[in-house]
C-alpha positions in Angstrom: -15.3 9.9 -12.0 -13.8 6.1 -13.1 -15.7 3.4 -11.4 -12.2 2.4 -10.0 -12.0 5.4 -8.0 -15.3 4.0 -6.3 -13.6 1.0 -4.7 -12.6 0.8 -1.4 -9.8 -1.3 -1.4 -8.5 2.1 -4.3 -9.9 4.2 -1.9 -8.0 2.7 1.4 -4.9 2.3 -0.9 -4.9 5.9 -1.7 -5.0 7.0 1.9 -2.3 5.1 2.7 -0.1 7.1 -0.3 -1.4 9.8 1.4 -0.1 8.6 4.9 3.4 7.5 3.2 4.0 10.9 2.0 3.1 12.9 5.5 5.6 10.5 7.2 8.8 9.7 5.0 9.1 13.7 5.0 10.4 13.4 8.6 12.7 10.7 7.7 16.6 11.1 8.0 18.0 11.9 4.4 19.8 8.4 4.1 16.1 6.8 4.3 14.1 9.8 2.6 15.7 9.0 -0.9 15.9 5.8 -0.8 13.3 3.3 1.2 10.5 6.2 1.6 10.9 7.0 -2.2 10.7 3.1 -2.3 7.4 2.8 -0.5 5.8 5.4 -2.2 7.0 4.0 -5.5 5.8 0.7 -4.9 2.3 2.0 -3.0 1.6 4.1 -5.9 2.5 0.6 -8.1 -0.2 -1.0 -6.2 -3.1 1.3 -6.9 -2.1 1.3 -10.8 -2.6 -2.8 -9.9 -5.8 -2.2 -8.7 -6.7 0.0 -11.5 -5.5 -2.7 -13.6 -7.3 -5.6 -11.6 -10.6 -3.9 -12.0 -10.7 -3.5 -15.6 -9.7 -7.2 -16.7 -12.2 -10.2 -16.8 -9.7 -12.1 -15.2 -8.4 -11.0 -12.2 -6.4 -13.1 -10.2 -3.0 -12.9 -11.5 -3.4 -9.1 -11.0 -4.2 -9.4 -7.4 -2.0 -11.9 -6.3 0.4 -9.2 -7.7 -0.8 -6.3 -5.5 -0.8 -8.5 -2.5 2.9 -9.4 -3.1 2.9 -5.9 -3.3 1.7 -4.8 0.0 3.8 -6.9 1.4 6.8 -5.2 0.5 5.0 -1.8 1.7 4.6 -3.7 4.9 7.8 -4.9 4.9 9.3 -1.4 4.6 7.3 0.4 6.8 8.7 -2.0 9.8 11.9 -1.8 8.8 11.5 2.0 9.1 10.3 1.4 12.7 13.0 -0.7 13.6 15.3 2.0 12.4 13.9 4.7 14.3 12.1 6.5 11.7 8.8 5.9 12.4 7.4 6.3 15.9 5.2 3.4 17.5 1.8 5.2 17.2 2.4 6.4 13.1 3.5 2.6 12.6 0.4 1.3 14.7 -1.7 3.9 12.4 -0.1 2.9 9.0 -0.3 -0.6 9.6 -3.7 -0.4 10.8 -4.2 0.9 6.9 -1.9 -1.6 5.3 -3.7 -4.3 7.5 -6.8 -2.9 5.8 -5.8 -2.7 2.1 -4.3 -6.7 3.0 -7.8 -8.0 3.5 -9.9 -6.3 1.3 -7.2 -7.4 -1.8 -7.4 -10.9 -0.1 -11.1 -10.5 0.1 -11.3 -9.7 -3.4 -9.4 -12.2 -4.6 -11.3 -15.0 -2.4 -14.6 -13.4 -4.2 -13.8 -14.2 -7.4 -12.4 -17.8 -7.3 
């Protein structure tokens, strides 16, 4: 097993890929194809970004990129809510994970300054 698979922050990511693709499956077709193909487009973007963060020497460019990153997710899984796709508890849930993912990229990114 890679080394990067041992992180948390790849770890918490992945779970919340996982999460992305139990719930966009209920989505309405006019959001399925296009913002929950979106979200797991740029969620799966942000583990390569972690991938990629943990093999470099320097680092920080890397994860400022994957926390612009889950910002978007974040970004698209409330505007999923608003539009009735999500329900309150699976948003509370997910963003409990994207929460999670936030700090330890922000965490990361503190310990290595």
């Amino acid at each position: 097993m890679a080394q990067y698979d041992e992180l948390p922050v790849y770890k918490a990511t992945y779970d919340l890929l996982l999460a992305i693709f139990m719930f966009t499956r209920e989505f309405k077709k006019e959001f399925k194809y296009t913002v929950g193909e979106s979200l797991k487009k740029e969620t799966i973007e942000l583990l390569t970004l972690i991938y990629r963060a943990n093999s470099r020497y320097d680092k920080n460019d890397v994860l400022q990129t994957a926390r612009e990153q889950i910002e978007v997710i974040r970004l698209l899984i409330r505007l999923m809510k608003d539009m009735h796709q999500i329900s309150i508890d699976k948003f509370v849930k997910v963003n409990q994970s994207v929460e999670n993912v936030s700090k330890q990229l922000t965490g990361w990114q503190k310990s290595i300054k």
